[in-house]
LODODO-175707 format. One record per atom (N, C-alpha, C, O): y, z, x; residue in one letter. Coordinates in steps of 0.2 Angstrom, whole numbers, plus 5000, padded with zeros to 4 digits. Atoms other than C-alpha are relative to their C-alpha. Layout:
YZXA ...
This chain:
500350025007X 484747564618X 500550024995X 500850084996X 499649985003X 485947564603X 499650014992X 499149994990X 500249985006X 485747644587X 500549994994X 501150004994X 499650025007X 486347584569X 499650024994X 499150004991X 500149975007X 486247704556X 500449954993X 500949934994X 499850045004X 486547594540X 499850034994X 499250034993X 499849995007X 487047664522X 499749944996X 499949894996X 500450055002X 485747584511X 499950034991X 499450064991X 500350025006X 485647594492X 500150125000X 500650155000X 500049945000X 485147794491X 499850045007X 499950115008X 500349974995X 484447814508X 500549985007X 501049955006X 499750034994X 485147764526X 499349975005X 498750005006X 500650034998X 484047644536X 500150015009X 500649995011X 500049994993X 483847674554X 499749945006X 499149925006X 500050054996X 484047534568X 500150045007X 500350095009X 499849994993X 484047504586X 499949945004X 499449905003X 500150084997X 484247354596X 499750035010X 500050055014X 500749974993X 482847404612X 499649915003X 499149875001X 500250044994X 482647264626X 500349924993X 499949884992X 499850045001X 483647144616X 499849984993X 499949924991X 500350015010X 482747154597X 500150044995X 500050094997X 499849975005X 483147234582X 499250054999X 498750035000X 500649985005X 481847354575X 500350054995X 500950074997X 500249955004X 481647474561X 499750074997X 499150084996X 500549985000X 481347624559X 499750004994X 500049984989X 500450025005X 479947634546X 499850064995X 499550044990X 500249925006X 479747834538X 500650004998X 500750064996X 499349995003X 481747804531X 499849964993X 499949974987X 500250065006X 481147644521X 499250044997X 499350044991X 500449965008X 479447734513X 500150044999X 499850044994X 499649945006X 480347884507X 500449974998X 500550004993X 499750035004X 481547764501X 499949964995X 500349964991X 500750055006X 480347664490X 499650044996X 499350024992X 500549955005X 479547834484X 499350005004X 499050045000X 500950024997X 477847804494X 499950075006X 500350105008X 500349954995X 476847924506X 499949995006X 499549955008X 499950044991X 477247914524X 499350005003X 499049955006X 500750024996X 475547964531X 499749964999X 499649925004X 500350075002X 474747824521X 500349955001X 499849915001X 499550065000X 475947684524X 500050005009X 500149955013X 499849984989X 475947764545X 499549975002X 499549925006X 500550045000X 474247724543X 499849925001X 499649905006X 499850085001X 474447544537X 500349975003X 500149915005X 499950044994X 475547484549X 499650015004X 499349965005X 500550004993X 474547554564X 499349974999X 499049965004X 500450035000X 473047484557X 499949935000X 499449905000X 500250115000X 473547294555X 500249995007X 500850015009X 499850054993X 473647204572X 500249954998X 499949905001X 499850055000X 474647074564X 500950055003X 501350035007X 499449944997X 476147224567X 500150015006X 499850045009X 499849964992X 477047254583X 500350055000X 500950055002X 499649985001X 477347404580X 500050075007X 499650105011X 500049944992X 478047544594X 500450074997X 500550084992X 499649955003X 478847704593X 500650005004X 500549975010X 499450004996X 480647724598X 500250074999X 500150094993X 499449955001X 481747874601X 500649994996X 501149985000X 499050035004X 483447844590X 500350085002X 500150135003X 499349935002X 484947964590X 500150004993X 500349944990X 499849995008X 485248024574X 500550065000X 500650095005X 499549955000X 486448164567X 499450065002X 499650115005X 500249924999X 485048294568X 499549975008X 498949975009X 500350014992X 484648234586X 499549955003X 499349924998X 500650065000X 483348114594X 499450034998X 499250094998X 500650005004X 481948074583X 499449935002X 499549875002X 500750054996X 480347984590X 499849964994X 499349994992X 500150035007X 480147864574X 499349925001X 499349895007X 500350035000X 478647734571X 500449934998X 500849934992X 499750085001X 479447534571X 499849964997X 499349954994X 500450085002X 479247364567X 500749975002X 501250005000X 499550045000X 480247224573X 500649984995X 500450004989X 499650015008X 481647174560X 499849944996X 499849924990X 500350075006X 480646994557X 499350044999X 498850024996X 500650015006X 479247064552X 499750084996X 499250114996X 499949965005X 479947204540X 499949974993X 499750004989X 500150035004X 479947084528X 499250014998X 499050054993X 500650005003X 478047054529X 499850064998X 499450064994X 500349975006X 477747224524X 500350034997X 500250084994X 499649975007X 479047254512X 499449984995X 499050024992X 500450075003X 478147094503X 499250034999X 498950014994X 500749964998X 476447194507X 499950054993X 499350064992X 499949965004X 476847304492X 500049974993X 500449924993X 500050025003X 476547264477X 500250034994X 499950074992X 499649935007X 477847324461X 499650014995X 499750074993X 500450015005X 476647294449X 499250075002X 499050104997X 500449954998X 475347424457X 500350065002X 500050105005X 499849944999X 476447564459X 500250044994X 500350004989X 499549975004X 477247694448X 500549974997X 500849935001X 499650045002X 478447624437X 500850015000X 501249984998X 499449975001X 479847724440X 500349995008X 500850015010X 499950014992X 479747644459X 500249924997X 500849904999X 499850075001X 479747454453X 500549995003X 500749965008X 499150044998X 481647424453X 500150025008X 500149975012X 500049974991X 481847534471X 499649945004X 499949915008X 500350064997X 480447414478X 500249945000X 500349915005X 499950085002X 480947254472X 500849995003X 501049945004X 499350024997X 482747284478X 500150025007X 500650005011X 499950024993X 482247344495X 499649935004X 499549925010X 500350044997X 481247204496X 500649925003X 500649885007X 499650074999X 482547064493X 500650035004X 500949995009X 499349984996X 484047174500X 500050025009X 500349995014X 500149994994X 483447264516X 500049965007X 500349995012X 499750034993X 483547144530X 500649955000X 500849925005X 499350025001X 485147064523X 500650065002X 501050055006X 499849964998X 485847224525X 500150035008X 500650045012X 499850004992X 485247254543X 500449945004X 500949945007X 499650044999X 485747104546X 500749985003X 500949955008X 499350014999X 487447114543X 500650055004X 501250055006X 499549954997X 487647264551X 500249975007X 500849975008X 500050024993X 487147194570X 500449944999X 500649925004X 499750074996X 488047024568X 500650014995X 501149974996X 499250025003X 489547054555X 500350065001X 500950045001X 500049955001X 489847244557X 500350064997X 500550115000X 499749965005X 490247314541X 499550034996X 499750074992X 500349995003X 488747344533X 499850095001X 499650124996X 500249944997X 488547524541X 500950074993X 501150134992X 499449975001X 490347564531X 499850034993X 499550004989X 500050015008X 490347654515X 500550014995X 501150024997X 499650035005X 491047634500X 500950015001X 501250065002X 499049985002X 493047644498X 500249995008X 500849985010X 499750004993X 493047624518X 500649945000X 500749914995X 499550065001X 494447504522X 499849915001X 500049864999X 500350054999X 493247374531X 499449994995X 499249934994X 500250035007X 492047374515X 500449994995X 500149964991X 499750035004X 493247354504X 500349935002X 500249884998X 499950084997X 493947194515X 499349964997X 499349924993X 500550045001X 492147134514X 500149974994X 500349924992X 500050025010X 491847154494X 500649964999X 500549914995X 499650085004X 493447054492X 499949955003X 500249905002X 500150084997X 492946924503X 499249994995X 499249934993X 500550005003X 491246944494X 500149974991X 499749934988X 499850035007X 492046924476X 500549925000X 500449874997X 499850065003X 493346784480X 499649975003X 499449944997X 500650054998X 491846684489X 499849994991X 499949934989X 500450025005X 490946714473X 500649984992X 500349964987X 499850045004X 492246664461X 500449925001X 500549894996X 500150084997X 492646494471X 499449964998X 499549904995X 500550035002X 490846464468X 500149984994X 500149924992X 500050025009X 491146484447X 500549964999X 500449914995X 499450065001X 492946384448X 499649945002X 499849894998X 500050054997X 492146254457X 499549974995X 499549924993X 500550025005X 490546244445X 500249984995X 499849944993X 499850015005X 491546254430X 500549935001X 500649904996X 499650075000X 492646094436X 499649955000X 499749904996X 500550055002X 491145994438X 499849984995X 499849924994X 500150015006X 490546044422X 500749974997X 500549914995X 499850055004X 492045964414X 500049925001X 500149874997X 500150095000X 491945814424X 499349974998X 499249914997X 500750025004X 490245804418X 500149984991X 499949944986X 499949985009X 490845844399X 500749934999X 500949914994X 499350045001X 492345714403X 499949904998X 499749865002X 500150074998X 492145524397X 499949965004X 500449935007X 500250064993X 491545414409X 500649944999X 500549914994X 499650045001X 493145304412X 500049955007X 499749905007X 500350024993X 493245264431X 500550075003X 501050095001X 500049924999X 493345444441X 500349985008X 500450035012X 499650014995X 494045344456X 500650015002X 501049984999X 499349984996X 495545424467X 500349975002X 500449934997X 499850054995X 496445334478X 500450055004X 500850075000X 499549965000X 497345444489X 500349975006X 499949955010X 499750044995X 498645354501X 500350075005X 500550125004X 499749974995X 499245424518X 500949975001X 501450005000X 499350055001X 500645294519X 499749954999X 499149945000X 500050085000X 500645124516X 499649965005X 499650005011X 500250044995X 499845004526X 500249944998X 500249915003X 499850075002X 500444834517X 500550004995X 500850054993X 499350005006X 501844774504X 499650034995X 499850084992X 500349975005X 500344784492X 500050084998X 500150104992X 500149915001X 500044994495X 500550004999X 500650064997X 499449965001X 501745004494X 500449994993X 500850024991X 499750015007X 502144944479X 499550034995X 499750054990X 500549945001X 500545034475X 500350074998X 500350114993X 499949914997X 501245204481X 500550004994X 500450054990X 499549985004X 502945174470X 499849984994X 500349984991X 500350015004X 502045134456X 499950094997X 500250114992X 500249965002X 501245284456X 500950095000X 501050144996X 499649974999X 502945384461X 500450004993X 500750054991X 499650015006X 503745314446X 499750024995X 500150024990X 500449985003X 502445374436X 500250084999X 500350114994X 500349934999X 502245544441X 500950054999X 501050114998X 499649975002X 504245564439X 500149994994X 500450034991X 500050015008X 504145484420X 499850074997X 500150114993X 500649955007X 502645614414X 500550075003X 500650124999X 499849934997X 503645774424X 500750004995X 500850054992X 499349985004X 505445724416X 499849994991X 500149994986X 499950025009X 504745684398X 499750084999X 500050104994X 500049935003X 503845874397X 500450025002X 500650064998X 499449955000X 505345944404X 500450004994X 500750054993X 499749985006X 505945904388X 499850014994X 500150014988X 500349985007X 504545924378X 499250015002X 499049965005X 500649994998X 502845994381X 499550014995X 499750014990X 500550025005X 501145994372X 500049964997X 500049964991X 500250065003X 501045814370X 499549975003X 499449985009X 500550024999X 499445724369X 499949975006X 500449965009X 500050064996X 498745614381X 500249944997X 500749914999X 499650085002X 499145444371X 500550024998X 500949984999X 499349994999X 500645524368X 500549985004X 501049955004X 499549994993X 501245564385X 499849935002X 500249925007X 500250074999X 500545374389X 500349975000X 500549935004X 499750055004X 501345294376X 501050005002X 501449955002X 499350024998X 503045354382X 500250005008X 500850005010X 500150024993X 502845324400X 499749935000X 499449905005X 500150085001X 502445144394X 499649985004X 499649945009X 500550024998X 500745154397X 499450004994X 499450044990X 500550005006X 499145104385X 499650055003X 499550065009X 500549934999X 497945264382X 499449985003X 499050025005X 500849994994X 496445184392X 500249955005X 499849925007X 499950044995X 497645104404X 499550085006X 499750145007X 500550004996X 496045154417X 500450065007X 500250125009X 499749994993X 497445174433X 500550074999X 500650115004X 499449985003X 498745284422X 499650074999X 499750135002X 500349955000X 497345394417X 499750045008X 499750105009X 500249964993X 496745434435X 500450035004X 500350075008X 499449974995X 498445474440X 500050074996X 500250124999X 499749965006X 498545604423X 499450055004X 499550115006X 500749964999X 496845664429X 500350035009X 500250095011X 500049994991X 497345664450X 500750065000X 500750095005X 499449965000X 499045764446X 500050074997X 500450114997X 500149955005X 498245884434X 499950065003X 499450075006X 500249954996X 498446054441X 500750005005X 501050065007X 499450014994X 499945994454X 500749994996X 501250024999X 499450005002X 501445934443X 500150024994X 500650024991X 500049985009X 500645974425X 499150025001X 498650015005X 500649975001X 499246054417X 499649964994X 499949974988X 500450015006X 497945964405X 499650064996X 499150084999X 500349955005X 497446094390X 499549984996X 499749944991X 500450045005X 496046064380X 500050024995X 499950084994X 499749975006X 496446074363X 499149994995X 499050044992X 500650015004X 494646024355X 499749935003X 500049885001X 500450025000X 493245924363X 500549955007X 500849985011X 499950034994X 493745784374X 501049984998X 501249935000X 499349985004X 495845814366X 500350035006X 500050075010X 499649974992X 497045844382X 500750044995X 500950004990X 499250015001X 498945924376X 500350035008X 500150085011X 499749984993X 500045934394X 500650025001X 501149995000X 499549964999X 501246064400X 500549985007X 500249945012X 499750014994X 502446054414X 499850045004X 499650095001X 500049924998X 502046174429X 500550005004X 500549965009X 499449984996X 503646224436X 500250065004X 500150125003X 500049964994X 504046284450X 500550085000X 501150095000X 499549934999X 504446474453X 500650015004X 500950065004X 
């Protein structure tokens, strides 16, 4: 049987994986909540919706014979609790081991860093994959929001592989010839408008095709800045 001690908020949660299932022990978690073990010892061995057994763990201060419960149905007696009937000084503690605790065990048996603490070098890897994850989510939501915020003009891409006809190819150098106009005209002058930089790449400000390319390039060979409301001015991004 294995045992996974896991670094939990102020307390350590006590695991064991016994005939191929997770359990919990369960006097780690109500002293960590503030609650009374005899009472709470009671309540689970009193519901027969609980399967609950006692397990021996190894621990630092040696085998300890602890009262269980499955790891799926920890939840149901987190949830059994209610923050609002206890001390107030418990709330927060409750309600954070209620949403937190089996994310936690979790992550220990199938990812296995949750057991690490702070400054370790595999929680540290975690936390940053944990922050750039979460700020991919706000870059990506904040782009939509502009395509949301952005005129409706036609938001249609085109992205070619290679050519397939005379047409896409005269297609494609269209677009080539383009993308080296607007690149050589900020080289020699930047923060010019969109009908600006249009008008000197001898294109009309709502030519449709010219705009999609302004918009599809934005980020890769120039930068659209917004100066006020729907107002673009464009930078070169030159290559380090």
């Amino acid at each position: 049987m294995q045992t996974g001690i896991i670094k939990f908020h102020h307390t350590e949660l006590v695991t064991a994986k016994h005939n191929s299932k997770i359990y919990v022990a369960m006097k780690p978690i109500v002293e960590g909540i503030g609650l009374a073990w005899q009472s709470q010892s009671d309540k689970i061995k009193g519901d027969a919706r609980y399967n609950d057994i006692v397990i021996p763990y190894k621990t630092n201060g040696g085998v300890q014979e602890m009262l269980s419960l499955p790891q799926d149905q920890l939840a149901a007696y987190l949830y059994s609790i209610n923050p609002n009937k206890v001390a107030p000084h418990l709330r927060d503690t409750i309600i954070a081991f209620q949403k937190e605790t089996f994310n936690a065990i979790n992550d220990y048996w199938n990812k296995g860093y949750a057991t690490k603490e702070d400054g370790s070098p595999l929680w540290v890897i975690s936390k940053a994959l944990e922050t750039m994850m979460s700020q991919q989510t706000t870059i990506l939501a904040l782009l939509e929001q502009k395509l949301r915020d952005e005129p409706v003009v036609n938001r249609e891409f085109i992205y070619i592989d290679k050519p397939t006809s005379r047409m896409q190819h005269h297609r494609l150098s269209n677009e080539e010839k383009f993308i080296a106009k607007v690149t050589k005209i900020l080289e020699q002058e930047e923060g010019l408008r969109q009908g600006e930089l249009l008008a000197r790449v001898g294109k009309a400000k709502d030519d449709k095709t010219a705009l999609n390319w302004l918009r599809g390039y934005d980020g890769i060979y120039w930068r659209a800045n917004v100066i006020t409301g729907n107002a673009f001015s464009y930078s070169l991004i030159r290559e380090a």
